[in-house]
C-alpha beads as a LAMMPS data file, in Angstrom:
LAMMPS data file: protein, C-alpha beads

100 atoms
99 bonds

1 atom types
1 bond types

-500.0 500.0 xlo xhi
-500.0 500.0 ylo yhi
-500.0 500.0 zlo zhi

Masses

1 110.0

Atoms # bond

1 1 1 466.622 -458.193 337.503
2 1 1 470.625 -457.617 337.766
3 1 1 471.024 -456.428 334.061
4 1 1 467.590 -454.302 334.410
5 1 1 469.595 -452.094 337.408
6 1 1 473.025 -452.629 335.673
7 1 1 471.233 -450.650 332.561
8 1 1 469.847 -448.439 334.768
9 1 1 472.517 -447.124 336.872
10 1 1 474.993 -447.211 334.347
11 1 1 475.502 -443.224 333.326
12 1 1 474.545 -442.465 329.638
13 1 1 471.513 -441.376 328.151
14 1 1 469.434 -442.046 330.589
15 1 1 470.918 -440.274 333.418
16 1 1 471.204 -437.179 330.939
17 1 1 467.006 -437.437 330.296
18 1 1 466.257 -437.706 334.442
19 1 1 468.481 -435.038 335.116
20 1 1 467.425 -432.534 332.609
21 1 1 463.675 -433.239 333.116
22 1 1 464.168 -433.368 336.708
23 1 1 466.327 -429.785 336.239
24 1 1 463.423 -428.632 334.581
25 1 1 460.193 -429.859 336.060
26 1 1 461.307 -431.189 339.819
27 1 1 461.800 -434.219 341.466
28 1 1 458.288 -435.774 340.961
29 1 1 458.620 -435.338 337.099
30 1 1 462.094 -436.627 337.601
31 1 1 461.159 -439.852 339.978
32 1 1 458.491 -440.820 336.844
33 1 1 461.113 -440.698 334.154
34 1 1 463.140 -443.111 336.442
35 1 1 460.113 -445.345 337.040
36 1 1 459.258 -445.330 333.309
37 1 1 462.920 -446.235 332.022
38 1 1 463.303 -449.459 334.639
39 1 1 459.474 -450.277 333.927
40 1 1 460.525 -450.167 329.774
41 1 1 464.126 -452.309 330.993
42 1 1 462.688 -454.731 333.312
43 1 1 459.626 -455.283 330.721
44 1 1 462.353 -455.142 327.613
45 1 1 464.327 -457.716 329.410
46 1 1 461.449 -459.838 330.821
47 1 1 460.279 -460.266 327.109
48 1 1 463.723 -461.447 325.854
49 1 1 463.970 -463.876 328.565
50 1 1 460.522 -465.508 328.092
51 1 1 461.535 -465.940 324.018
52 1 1 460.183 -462.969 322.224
53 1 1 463.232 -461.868 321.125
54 1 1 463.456 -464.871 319.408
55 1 1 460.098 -465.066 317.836
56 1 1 460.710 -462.128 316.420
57 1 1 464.208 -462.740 315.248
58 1 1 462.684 -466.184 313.586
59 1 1 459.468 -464.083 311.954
60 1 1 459.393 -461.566 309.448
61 1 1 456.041 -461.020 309.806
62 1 1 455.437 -460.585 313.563
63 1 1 459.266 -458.128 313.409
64 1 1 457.885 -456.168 310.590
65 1 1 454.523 -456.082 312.473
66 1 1 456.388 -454.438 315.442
67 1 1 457.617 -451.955 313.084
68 1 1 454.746 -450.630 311.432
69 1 1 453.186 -450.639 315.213
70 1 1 456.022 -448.327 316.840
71 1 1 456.341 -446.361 313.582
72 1 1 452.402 -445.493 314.543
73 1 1 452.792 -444.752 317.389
74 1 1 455.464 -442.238 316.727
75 1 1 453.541 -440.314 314.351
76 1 1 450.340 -440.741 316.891
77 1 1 453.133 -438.873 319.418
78 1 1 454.482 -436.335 316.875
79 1 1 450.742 -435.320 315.633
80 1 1 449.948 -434.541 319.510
81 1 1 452.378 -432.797 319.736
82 1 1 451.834 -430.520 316.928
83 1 1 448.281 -430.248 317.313
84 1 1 449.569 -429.193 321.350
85 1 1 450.480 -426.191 320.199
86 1 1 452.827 -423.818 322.585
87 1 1 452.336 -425.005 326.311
88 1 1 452.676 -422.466 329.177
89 1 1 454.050 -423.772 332.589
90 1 1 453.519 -421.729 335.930
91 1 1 455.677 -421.815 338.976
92 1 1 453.212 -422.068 342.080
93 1 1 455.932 -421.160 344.033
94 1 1 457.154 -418.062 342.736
95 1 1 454.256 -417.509 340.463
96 1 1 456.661 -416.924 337.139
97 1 1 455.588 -418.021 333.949
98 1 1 457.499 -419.708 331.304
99 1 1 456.598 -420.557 327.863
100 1 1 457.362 -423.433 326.203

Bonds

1 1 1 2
2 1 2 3
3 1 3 4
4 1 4 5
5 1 5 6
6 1 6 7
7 1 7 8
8 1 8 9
9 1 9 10
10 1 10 11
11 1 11 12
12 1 12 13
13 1 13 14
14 1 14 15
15 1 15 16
16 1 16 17
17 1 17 18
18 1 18 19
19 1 19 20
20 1 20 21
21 1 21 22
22 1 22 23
23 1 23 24
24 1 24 25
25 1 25 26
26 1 26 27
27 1 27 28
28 1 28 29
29 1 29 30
30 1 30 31
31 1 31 32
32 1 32 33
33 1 33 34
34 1 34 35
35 1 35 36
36 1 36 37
37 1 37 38
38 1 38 39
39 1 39 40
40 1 40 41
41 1 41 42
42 1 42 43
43 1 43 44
44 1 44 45
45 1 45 46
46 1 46 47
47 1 47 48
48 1 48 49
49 1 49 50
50 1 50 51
51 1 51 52
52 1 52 53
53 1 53 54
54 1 54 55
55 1 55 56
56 1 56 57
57 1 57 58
58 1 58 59
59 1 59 60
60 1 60 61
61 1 61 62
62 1 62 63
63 1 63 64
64 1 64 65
65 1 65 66
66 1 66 67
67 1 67 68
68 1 68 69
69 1 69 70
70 1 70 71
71 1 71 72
72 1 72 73
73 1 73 74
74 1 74 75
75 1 75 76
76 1 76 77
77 1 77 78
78 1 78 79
79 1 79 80
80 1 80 81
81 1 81 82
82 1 82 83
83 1 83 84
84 1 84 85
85 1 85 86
86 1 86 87
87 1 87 88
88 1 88 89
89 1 89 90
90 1 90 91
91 1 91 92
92 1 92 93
93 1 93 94
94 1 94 95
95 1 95 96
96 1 96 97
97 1 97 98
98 1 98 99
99 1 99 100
């Protein structure tokens, strides 16, 4: 639990993404990138504690397996969002539009 908010609230990359998504969609948007990144640590973390890390470090199969799992996911992501298309955002506040 200590390295999980010791990644987390170290500055870096991370701070960069919740601040920029937070710049540009609010807090809410914002508070769910923060939840997502500790949920990812803490689960990240939890796994190499219980001995994942080192089944996989002791497998070539079940690493490579990983691999070709993530990879697919990653063109699942990149396909939606190319099949998306151009996404258009409105302010309710100020009702201004901006497209994306």
């Amino acid at each position: 639990m200590v390295a999980c908010l010791a990644v987390n609230l170290s500055p870096g990359p991370s701070v960069l993404l919740v601040t920029s998504i937070s710049a540009a969609h609010g807090f809410k948007a914002g508070l769910f990138a923060v939840l997502g990144m500790t949920t990812g640590a803490f689960l990240h973390i939890l796994l190499a504690a219980s001995g994942v890390a080192a089944l996989l470090a002791t497998s070539e199969f079940a690493y490579t397996t990983i691999q070709y799992l993530g990879a697919a996911y990653l063109i699942y992501l990149g396909i939606g969002l190319l099949r998306g298309g151009r996404q258009t955002v409105t302010n309710t506040d100020d009702k201004t539009e901006v497209n994306g």
